[in-house]
N, C-alpha and C positions, 0 to 999 in steps of 0.2 A: 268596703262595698263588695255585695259578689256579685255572681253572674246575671242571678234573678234583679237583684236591685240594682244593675244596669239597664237590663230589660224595661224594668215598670219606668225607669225614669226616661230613657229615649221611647217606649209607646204611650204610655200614659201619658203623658202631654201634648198627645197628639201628632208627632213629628214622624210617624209612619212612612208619608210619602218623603221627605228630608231622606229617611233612611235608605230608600229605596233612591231614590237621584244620587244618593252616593255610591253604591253598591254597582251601579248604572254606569256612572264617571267612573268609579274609579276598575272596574273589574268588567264589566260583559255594554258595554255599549252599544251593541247593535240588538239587543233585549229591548223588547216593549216593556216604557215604565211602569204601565198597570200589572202586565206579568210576575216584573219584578216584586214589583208592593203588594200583589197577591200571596203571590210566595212566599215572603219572606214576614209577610203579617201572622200566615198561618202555621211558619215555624216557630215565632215568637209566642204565639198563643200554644203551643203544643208545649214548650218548653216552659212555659209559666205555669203550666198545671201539673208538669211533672215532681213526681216524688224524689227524695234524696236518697242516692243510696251512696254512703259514705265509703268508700277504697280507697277514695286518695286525700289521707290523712297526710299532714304534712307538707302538702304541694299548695299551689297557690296556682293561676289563668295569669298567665304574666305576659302584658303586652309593650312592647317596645318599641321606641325605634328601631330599622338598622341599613345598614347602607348596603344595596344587592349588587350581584357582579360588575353589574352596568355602572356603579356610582350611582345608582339613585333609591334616596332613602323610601325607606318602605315600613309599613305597621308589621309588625311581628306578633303572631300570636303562638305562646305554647305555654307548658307545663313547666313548672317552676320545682323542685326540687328543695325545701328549705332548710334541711339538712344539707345536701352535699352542694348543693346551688349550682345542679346539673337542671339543665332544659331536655326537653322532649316533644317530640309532635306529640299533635293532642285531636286533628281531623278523625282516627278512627274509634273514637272515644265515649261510651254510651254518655247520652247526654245527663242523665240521671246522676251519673258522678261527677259532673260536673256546675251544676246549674245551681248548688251552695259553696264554692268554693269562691274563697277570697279571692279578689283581682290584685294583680301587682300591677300598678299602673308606672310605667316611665316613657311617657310619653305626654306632648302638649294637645294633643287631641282633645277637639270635644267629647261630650257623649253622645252625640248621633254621630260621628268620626267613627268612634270606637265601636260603638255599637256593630257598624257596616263589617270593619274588619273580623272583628268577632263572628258575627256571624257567616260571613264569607267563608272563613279559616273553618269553622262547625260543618259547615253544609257542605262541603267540597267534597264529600260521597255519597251526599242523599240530602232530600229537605226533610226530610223525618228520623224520628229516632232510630223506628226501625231500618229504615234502609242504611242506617250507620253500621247498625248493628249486624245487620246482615253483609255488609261488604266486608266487616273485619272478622268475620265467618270464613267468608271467601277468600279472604288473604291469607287468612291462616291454612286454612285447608291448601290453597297454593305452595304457601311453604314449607307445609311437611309433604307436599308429594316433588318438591326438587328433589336432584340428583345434588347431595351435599358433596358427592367425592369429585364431582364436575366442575366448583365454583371456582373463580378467578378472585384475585385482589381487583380493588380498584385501580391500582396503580399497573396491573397488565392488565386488564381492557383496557386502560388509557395510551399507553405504549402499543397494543395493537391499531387500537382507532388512530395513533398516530402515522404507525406503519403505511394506513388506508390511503393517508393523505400523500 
């Protein structure tokens, strides 16, 4: 299954608003659920007509369980790696390359479950292609104007921020 033939099969049976009451629960709750299933119909329908542009050969949309800091399990969604079976975010990602790519599924999720997180994990810098495209512009461009000779490890800002304490 890929991305698109999860699509057609969580909208095309009509389960729209489904999608959006989950997306509702389980992410932005205090969102009007017509907002929600406005939104998220119209990224559904933008991404169903979009063309394939194939880059990431190799990779697979791989959604998981996993369990986050707090202990409590969570839907994973990223890039799968099927050579080296390295993972990747995949939020700044034109959707074009992604919307024929294989699903890895290991998770007991339905497919309006899935659907929600998927989508969720896609839209988390814009409901459209472009504004994807245009934030991962914007980050790029953020990161070639840092001071590279300025940067810290993670592990001293952590020992500083613990200093704070």
């Amino acid at each position: 299954m890929t991305l698109r033939e999860l699509l057609h099969a969580a909208y095309d049976t009509g389960n729209m608003m489904k999608i959006a009451g989950c997306i509702q629960y389980t992410y932005t709750s205090d969102t009007d659920i017509d907002v929600i299933g406005t939104r998220y119909k119209n990224v559904i329908l933008e991404m169903l007509e979009l063309d394939t542009v194939e880059t990431l050969k190799g990779y697979e949309l791989y959604i998981r369980d996993m369990i986050d800091a707090d202990g409590v399990a969570v839907a994973d969604v990223c890039l799968y790696d099927t050579d080296s079976q390295e993972t990747a975010a995949v939020d700044l990602i034109d959707w074009r390359e992604l919307i024929d790519l294989p699903l890895r599924l290991e998770t007991p999720l339905d497919i309006i479950s899935t659907t929600c997180h998927v989508l969720w994990e896609l839209t988390f810098y814009g409901s459209t292609n472009a504004s994807v495209i245009e934030a991962h512009k914007q980050m790029k461009q953020d990161i070639d104007r840092m001071d590279k000779d300025n940067l810290i490890s993670y592990e001293e800002f952590k020992k500083e921020l613990d200093e704070i304490d």
